[in-house]
C-alpha positions as CSV (number, residue, x, y, z in Angstrom):
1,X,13.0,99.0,-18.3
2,X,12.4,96.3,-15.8
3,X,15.3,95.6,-13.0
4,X,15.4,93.0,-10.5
5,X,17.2,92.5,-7.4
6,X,17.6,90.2,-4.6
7,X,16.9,91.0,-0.7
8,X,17.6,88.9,2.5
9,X,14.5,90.2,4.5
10,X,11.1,91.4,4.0
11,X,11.6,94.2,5.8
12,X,13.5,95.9,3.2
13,X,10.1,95.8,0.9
14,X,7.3,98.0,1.5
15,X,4.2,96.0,3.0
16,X,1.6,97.6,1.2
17,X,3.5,97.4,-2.2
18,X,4.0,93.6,-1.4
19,X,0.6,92.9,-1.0
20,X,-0.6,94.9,-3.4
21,X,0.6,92.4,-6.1
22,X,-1.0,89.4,-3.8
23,X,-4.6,90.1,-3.8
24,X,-6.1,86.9,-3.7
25,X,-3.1,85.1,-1.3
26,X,-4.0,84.1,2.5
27,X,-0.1,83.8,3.4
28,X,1.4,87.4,2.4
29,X,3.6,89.7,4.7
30,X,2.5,89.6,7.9
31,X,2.6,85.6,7.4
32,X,6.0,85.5,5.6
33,X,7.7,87.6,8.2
34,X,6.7,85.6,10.7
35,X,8.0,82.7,9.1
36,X,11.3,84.4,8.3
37,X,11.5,85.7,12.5
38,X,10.5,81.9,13.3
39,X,14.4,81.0,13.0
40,X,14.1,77.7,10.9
41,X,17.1,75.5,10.8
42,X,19.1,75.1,7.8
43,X,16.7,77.7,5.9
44,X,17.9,80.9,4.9
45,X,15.4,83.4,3.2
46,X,15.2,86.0,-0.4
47,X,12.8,87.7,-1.8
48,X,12.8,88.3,-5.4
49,X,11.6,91.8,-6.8
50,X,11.4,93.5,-10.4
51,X,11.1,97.2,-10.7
52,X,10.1,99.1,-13.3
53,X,10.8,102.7,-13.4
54,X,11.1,102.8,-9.7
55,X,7.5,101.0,-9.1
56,X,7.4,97.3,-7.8
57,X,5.8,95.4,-10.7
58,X,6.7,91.8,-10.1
59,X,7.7,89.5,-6.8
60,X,8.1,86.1,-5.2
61,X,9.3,84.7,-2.2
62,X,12.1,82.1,-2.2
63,X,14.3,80.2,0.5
64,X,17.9,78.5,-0.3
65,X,18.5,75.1,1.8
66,X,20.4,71.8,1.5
67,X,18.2,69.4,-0.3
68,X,17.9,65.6,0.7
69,X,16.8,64.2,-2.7
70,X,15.0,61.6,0.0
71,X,12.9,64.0,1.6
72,X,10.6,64.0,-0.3
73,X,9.9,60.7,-2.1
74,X,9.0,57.3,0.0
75,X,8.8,53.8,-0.5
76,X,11.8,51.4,-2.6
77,X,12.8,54.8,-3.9
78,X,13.8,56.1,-0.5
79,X,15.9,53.0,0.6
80,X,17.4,53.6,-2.7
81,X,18.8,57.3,-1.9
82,X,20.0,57.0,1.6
83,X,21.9,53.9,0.8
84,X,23.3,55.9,-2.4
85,X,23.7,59.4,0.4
86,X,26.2,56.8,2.8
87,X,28.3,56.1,-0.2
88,X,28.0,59.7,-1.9
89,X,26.3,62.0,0.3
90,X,27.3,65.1,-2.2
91,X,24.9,63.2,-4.7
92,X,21.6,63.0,-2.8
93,X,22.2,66.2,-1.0
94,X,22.2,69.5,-3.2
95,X,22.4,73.3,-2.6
96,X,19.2,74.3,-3.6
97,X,17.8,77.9,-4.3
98,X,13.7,77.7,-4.3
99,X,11.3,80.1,-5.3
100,X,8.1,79.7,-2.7
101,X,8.6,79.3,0.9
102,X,9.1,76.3,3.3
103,X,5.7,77.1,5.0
104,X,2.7,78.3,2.2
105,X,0.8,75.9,0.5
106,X,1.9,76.5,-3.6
107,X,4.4,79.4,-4.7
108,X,3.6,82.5,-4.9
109,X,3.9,84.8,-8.1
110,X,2.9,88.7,-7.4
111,X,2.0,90.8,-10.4
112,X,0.9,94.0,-11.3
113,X,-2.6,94.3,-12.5
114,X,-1.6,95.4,-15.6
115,X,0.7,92.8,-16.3
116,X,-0.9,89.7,-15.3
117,X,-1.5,88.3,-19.2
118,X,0.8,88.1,-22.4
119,X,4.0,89.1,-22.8
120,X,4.1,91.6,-20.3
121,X,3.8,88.2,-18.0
122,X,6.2,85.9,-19.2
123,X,9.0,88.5,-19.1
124,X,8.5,89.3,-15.6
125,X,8.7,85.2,-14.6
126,X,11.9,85.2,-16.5
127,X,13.0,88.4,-15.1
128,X,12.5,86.7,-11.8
129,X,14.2,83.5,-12.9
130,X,17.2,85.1,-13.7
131,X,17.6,86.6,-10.6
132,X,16.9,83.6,-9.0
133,X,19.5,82.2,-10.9
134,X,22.5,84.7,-10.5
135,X,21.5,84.8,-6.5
136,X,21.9,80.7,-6.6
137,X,24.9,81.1,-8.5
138,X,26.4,83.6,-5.7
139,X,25.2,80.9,-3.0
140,X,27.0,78.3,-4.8
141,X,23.2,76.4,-5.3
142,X,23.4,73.8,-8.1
143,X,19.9,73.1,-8.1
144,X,17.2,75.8,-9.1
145,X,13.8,75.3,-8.7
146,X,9.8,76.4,-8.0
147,X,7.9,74.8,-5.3
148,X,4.3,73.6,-5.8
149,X,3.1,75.2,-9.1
150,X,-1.1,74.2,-8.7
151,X,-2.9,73.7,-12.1
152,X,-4.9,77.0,-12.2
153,X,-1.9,79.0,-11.9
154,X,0.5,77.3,-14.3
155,X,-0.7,79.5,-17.5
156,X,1.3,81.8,-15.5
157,X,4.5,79.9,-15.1
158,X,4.7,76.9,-18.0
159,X,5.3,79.2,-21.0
160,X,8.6,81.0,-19.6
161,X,10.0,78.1,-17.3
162,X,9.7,75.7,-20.3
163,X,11.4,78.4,-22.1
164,X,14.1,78.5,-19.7
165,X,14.3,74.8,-19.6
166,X,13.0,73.6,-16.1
167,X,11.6,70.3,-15.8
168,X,8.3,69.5,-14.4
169,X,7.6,66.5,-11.7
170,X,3.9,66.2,-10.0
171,X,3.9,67.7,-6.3
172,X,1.7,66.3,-3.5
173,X,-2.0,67.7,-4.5
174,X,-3.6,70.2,-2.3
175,X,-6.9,69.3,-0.6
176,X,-9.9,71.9,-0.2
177,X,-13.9,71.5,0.5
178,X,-16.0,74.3,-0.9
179,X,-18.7,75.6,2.1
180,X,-21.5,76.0,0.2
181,X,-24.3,74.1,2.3
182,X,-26.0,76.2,5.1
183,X,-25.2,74.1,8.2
184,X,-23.6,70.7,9.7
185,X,-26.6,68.8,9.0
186,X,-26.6,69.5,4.9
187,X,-23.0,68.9,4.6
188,X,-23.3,65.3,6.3
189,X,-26.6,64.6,4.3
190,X,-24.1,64.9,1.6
191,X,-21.8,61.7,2.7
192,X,-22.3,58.5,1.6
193,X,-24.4,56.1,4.0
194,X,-21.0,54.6,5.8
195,X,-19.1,57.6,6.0
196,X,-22.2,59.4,7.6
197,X,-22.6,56.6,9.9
198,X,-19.1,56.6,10.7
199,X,-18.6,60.3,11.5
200,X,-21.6,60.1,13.9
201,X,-20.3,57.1,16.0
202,X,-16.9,58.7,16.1
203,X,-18.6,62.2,17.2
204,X,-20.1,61.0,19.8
205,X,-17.5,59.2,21.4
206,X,-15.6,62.6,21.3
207,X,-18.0,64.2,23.4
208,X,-15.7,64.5,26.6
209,X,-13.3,67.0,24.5
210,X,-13.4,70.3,25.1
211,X,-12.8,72.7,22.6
212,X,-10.8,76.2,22.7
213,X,-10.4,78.8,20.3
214,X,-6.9,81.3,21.0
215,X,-5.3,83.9,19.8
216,X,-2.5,83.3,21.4
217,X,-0.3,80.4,23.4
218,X,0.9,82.6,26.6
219,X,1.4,79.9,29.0
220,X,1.1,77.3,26.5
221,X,3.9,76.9,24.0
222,X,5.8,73.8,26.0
223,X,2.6,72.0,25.6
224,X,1.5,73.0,22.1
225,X,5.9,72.2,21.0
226,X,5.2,68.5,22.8
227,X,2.3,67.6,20.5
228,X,4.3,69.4,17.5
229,X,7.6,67.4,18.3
230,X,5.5,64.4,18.9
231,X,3.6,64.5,15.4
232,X,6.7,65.9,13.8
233,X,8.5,62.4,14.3
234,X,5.4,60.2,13.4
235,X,5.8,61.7,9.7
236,X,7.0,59.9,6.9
237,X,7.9,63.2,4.9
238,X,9.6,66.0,6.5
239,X,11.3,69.3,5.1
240,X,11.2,71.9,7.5
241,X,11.0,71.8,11.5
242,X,9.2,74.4,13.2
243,X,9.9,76.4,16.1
244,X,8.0,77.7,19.2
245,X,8.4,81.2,17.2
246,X,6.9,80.1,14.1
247,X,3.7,79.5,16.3
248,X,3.6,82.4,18.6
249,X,5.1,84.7,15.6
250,X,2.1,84.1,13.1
251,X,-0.5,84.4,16.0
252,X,1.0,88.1,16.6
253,X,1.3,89.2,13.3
254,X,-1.2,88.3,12.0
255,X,-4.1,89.0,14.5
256,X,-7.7,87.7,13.9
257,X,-6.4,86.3,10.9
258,X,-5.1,83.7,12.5
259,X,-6.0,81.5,15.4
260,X,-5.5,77.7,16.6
261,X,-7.9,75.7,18.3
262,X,-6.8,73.3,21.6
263,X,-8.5,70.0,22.3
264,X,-8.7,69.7,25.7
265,X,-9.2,66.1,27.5
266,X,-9.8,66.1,31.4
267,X,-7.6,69.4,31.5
268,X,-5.1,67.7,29.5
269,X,-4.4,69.1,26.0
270,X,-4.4,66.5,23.6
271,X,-4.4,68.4,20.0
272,X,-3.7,72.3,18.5
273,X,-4.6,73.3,15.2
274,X,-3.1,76.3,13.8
275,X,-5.1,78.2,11.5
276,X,-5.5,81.2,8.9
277,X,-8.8,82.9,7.8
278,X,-8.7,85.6,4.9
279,X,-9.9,85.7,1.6
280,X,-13.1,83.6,2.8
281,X,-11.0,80.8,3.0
282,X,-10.4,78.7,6.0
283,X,-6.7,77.6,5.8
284,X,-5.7,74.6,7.9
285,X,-1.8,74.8,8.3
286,X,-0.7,72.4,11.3
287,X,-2.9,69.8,13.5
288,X,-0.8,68.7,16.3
289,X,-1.9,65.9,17.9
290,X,-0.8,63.1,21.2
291,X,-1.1,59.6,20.2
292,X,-3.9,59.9,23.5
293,X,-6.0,61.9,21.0
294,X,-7.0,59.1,18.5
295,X,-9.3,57.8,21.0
296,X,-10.9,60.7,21.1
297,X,-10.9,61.1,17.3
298,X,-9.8,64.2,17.6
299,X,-8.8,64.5,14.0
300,X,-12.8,64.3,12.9
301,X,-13.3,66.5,15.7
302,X,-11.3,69.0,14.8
303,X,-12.6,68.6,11.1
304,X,-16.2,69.6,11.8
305,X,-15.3,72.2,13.8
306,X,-12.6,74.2,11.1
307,X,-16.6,73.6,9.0
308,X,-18.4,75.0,11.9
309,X,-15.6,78.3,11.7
310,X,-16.4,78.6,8.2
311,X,-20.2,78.8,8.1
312,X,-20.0,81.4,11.6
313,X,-17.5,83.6,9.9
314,X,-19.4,83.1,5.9
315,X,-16.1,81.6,4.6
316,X,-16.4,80.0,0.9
317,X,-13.5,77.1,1.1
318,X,-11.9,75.3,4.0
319,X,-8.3,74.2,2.6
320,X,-7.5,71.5,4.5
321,X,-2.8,71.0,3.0
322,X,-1.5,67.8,1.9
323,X,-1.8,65.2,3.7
324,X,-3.8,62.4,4.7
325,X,-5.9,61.8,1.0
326,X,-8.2,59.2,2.1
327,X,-9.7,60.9,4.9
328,X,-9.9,64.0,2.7
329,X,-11.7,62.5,-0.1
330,X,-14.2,60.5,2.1
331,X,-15.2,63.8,3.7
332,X,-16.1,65.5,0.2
333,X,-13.0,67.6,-0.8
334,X,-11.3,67.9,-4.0
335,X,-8.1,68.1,-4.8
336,X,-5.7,70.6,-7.1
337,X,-2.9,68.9,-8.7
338,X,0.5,70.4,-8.4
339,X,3.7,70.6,-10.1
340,X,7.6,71.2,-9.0
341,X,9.9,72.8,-11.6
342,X,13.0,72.0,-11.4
343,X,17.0,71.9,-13.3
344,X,20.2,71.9,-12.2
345,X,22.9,74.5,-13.4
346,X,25.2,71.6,-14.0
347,X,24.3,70.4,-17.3
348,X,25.0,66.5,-17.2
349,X,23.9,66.4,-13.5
350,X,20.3,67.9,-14.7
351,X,20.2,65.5,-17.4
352,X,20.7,62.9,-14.6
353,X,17.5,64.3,-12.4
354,X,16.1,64.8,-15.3
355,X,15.8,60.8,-15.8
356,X,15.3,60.1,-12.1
357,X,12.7,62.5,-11.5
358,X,9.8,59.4,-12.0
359,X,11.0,58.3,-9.1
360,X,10.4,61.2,-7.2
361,X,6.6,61.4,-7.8
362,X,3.9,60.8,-4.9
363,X,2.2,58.2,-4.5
364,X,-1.3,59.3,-5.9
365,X,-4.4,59.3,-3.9
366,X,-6.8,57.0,-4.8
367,X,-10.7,58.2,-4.1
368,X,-12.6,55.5,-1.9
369,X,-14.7,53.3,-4.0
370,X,-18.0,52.6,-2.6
371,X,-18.6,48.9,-1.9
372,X,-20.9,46.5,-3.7
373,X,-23.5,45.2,-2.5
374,X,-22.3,41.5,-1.2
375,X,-24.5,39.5,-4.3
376,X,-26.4,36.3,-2.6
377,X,-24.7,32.9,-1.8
378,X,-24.6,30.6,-4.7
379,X,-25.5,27.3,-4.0
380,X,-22.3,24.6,-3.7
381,X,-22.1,21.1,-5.1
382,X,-23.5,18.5,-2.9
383,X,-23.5,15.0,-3.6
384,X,-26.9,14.4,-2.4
385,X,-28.1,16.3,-5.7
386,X,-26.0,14.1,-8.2
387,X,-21.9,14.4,-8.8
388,X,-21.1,17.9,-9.9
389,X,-24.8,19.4,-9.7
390,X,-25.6,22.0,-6.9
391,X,-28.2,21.6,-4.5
392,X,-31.1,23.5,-3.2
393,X,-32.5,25.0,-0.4
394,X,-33.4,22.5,2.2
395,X,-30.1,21.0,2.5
396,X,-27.7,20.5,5.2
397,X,-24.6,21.7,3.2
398,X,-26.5,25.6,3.3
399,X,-25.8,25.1,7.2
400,X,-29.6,25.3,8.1
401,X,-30.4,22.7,10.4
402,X,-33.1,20.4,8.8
403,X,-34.3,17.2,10.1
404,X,-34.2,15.0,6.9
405,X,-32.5,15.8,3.1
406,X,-35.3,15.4,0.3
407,X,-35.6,12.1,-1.4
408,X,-34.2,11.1,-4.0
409,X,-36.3,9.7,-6.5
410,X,-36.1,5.9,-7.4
411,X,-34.5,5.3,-11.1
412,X,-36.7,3.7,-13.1
């Protein structure tokens, strides 16, 4: 018989029996504790577990918060909800009970190897729901939801949630590059002409920047929370803020599974990247960067060198989050659609989401379309040719400097 239950810290779950159902996952304990110790604002943490017969067969982490409908959308949409959130603020901002975490990339679904297809599957997700669901209810959290479902991993949710009667809306997609070239110079052969050319002229003019791999901040964290705080605010969507213990917290935990490289200009540090290396994948979770550093192109910089980490340490995939498409795409990766699930306990209030969630959907990336060639100049009308009839070449109106226009030839 399975049994669920509903804990406030991961400390109260054996590690090893946690990531026992999380083979495949980069961001298990030692990463979600740190996250939980990290103290975030407005964020308070569960952890959903089925049992059966004593064993721990099923889990998923999950966060409760106060939802701005806002955060996450932009554009007409945005100006839409913060003008509705100063008339009703209780309609735009909602108790919400999530599984995933504020801080992994997609949610997280933990399964026992022998119940990771069928039936067996779909009643542990709705097992899990329903805890969920009595723990939101206790919290007094209308809305119920998953966080970042990505395609190859919805078999595993779509049967049961659809079941249960969540709604889906697309998520931001997540961005990855598969290493499979043996050095710098293959992946680049593998740009198009312009971005090749472009990434060469940009990494030479970063060659003052010196580069520094740590496994820890000791001395460091004022410096490494200025260029958070700084890029924090230049965001245009924002859902968690992250604290000087988040950084130092998943450095110590996790050891040399984690690491974040410094950009350093003229002893001045311009840039930090914070990130995670297991399961042969290169996980990019936070670049930090001055408004200084674009003139170093620190960005590209720090692009070719998360590549150069992969092919020292024979990593298969550098996962490079959600953010900043057209860069992405123009350096090769690919990108994993995903979807949020969603309803809210309230029956007439979900059918009202359920009608606005449209506007809630991401702008899509677009891939960069590789220009034309410009076709030749087509000749213009020139009254020396006849009304109406174009020219041709030699003639002043092509803006070649001739001495004399052709003849016309007498009429007969």
């Amino acid at each position: 018989m399975l049994e669920s239950r509903v804990v406030e810290t991961l400390a109260a779950v054996d590690r090893q029996a946690w990531d026992a159902l999380f083979p495949h996952e980069v961001e298990r304990y030692d990463y979600l504790a740190a996250v939980e110790a990290a103290g975030l604002e407005g964020f308070g943490f569960r952890y959903v577990l089925v049992e059966k017969d004593g064993r721990l067969v099923a889990a998923a982490p999950a966060f409760i918060t106060r939802y701005a409908l806002e955060t996450t959308v932009d554009g007409a949409a945005r100006s839409f909800l913060r003008g509705l959130g100063k008339i009703a603020p209780g309609l735009v901002a909602l108790r919400l009970a999530c599984l995933g975490s504020p801080c992994t990339e997609t949610a997280q679904l933990g399964l026992a190897p022998e119940m990771r297809t069928g039936p067996e599957r779909d009643a542990l997700v709705r097992t899990l729901m329903s805890a969920l669901e009595e723990a939101a209810r206790r919290d007094r959290c209308g809305l119920v939801a998953v966080k970042d479902i990505p395609v190859p991993q919805a078999d595993a949710w779509d049967a049961a949630l659809e079941r249960l009667g969540y709604h889906g809306v697309p998520g931001l997609p997540l961005a990855d590059l598969a290493i499979d070239f043996p050095d710098i110079d293959a992946y680049v052969a593998r740009l198009s002409p312009a971005t090749r050319k472009d990434m060469r002229r940009k990494l030479r003019a970063s060659a003052s920047v010196r580069t520094e791999v740590r496994r820890d901040l000791t001395g460091l964290e004022d410096q490494v929370m200025a260029l958070y705080a700084e890029t924090h605010a230049r965001g245009d969507l924002q859902f968690e803020t992250l604290t000087p213990a988040y950084f130092t917290g998943v450095l110590a935990r996790m050891g040399k599974r984690a690491a974040c490289v410094l950009y350093v200009v003229d002893d001045r540090l311009l840039a930090a990247n914070l990130v995670l290396i297991d399961q042969g994948i290169l996980l990019d979770k936070f670049f930090c960067m001055a408004e200084a550093g674009r003139a170093h192109n620190l960005y590209f910089l720090s692009w070719f060198t998360n590549i150069g980490l992969c092919l020292d340490l024979g990593l298969t995939r550098y996962q490079s989050g959600q953010a900043a498409y057209a860069n992405k795409l123009r350096l090769g990766s690919r990108l994993t659609p995903v979807t949020m699930r969603f309803r809210h306990r309230n029956r007439l209030v979900d059918a009202v989401l359920r009608l606005a969630s449209p506007c809630w959907r991401p702008t899509s990336p677009k891939r960069p379309r590789r220009r034309r060639p410009r076709p030749p100049p087509r000749p213009r009308p020139c009254g020396r040719a006849g009304p109406g009839a174009c020219c041709s070449w030699p003639c002043p109106c092509w803006g070649w400097p001739i001495r004399s226009a052709p003849r016309r030839p007498p009429r007969r």
